[in-house]
C-alpha positions in Angstrom: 39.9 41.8 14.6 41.1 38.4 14.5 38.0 37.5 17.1 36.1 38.5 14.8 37.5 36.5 11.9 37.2 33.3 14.1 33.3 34.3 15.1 32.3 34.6 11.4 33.9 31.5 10.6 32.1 30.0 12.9 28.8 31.1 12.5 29.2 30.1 8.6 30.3 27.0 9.5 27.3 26.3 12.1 25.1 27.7 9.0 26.1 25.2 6.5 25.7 22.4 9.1 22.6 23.4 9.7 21.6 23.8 6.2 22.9 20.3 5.4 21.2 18.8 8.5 17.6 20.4 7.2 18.4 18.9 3.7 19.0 15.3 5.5 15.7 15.4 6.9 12.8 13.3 4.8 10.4 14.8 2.6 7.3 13.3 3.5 5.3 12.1 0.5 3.7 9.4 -1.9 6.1 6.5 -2.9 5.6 4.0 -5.5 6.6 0.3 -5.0 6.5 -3.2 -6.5 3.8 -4.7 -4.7 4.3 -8.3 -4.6 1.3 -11.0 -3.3 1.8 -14.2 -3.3 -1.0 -16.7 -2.7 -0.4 -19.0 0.2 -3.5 -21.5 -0.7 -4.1 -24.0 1.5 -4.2 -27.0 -1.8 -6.9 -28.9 0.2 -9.7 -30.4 -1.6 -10.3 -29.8 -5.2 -8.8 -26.9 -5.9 -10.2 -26.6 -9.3 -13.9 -26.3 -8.1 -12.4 -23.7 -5.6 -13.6 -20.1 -6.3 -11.0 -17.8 -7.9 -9.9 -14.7 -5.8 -10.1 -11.2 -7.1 -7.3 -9.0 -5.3 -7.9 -4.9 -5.5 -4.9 -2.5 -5.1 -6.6 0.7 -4.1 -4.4 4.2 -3.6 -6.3 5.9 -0.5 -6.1 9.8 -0.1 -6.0 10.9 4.2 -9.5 11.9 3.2 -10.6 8.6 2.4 -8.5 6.5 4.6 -11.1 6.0 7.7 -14.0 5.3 5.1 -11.6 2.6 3.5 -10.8 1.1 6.6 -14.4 0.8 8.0 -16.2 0.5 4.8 -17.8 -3.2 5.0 -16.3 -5.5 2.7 -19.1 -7.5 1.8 -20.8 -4.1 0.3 -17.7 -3.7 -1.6 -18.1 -7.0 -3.3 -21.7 -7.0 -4.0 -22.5 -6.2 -7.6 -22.3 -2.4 -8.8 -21.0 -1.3 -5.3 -20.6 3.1 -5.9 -17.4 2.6 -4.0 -15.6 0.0 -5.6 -16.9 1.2 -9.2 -16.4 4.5 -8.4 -12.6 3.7 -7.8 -9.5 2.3 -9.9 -8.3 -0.3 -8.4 -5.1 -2.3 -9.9 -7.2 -6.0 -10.4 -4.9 -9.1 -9.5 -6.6 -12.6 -9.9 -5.6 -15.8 -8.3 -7.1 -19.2 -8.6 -6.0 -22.3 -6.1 -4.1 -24.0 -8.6 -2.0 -21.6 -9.4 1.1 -20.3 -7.4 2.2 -17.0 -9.3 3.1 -14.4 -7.4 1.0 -11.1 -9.2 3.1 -8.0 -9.7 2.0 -4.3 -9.6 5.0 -2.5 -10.7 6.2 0.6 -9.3 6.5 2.1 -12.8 2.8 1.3 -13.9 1.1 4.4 -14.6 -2.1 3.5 -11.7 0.4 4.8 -9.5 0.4 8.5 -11.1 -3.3 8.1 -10.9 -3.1 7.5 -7.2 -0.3 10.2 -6.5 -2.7 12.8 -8.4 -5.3 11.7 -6.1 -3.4 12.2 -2.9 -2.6 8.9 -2.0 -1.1 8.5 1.1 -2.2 4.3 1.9 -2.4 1.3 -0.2 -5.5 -0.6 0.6 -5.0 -4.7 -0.9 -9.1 -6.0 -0.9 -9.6 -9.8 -1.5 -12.8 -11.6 -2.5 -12.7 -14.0 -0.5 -16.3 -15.4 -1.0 -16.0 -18.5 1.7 -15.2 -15.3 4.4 -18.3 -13.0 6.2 -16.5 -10.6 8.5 -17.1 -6.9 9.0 -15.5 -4.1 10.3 -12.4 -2.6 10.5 -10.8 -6.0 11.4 -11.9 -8.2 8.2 -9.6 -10.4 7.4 -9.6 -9.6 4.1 -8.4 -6.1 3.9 -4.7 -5.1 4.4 -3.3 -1.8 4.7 -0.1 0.1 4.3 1.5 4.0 4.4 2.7 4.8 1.4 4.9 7.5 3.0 8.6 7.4 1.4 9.9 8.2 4.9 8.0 5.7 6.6 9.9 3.4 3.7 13.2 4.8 3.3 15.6 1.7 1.6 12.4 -0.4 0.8 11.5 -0.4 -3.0 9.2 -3.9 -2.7 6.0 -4.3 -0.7 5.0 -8.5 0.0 1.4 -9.3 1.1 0.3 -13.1 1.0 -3.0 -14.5 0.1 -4.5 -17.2 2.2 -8.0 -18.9 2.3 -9.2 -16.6 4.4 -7.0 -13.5 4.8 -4.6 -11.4 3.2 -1.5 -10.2 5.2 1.3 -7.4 4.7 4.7 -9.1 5.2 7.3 -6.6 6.3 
């Protein structure tokens, strides 16, 4: 009888480990974040005749996700692209004589847009109009997972603005 005792107890003890082990593990999903991007302008020449920059915050679906990273940028741009004004992007705008880092904050309601959507990816789209690239490599798109796992104890995301690209900073 007492072996018996000592087996239950031990069985219920195993169970609650690995009940508390299973509750440890992530829960894969959209998270929101302060997005920080902070223009790294070069300050040569006159940088009031310099163009302003248009920055786009996109929340991408898994769907989505390949046609956002090939779609060509210089499409996107053009005037009354169906993608881009099909979307709703969170609009930062930068000019080269100003150094403000733009805030999306992780409480702004686009973010419950994008969660409703599916988002999985954050897409950050400059107009850079001195840059022609294509393909999945333009220097003008960055991307990042949005998973909370992927993310665990970081509440901020940094990208900087240059010239000529925009870069995630981890």
């Amino acid at each position: 009888m007492c072996c018996d005792r000592g087996n239950w107890i031990g069985r219920a003890v195993a169970g609650l480990v690995l009940i508390f082990a299973a509750g440890c593990r992530c829960q894969s999903g959209m998270k929101a974040f302060d997005v920080h991007v902070a223009p790294q302008f070069a300050g040569t020449g006159d940088a009031a005749s310099a163009p302003p920059v248009e920055v786009n915050l996109v929340g991408v679906s898994d769907a989505d996700y390949e046609k956002w990273l090939s779609y060509p940028l210089n499409r996107y741009w053009s005037p009354r692209d169906p993608l881009r004004t099909s979307t709703k992007p969170f609009v930062m705008n930068f000019t080269h004589d100003d150094r403000q880092t733009a805030v999306l904050k992780k409480d702004d309601p686009i973010w419950e847009q994008w969660k409703q959507q599916g988002a999985t990816h954050l897409f950050v789209i400059a107009f850079i109009p001195t840059v022609r690239a294509e393909g999945t490599d333009d220097p003008r798109r960055a991307e990042v997972t949005l998973d909370r796992c992927y993310w665990k104890s970081t509440s901020q995301l940094n990208f900087q603005l240059f010239d000529d690209h925009v870069v995630h900073v981890p």
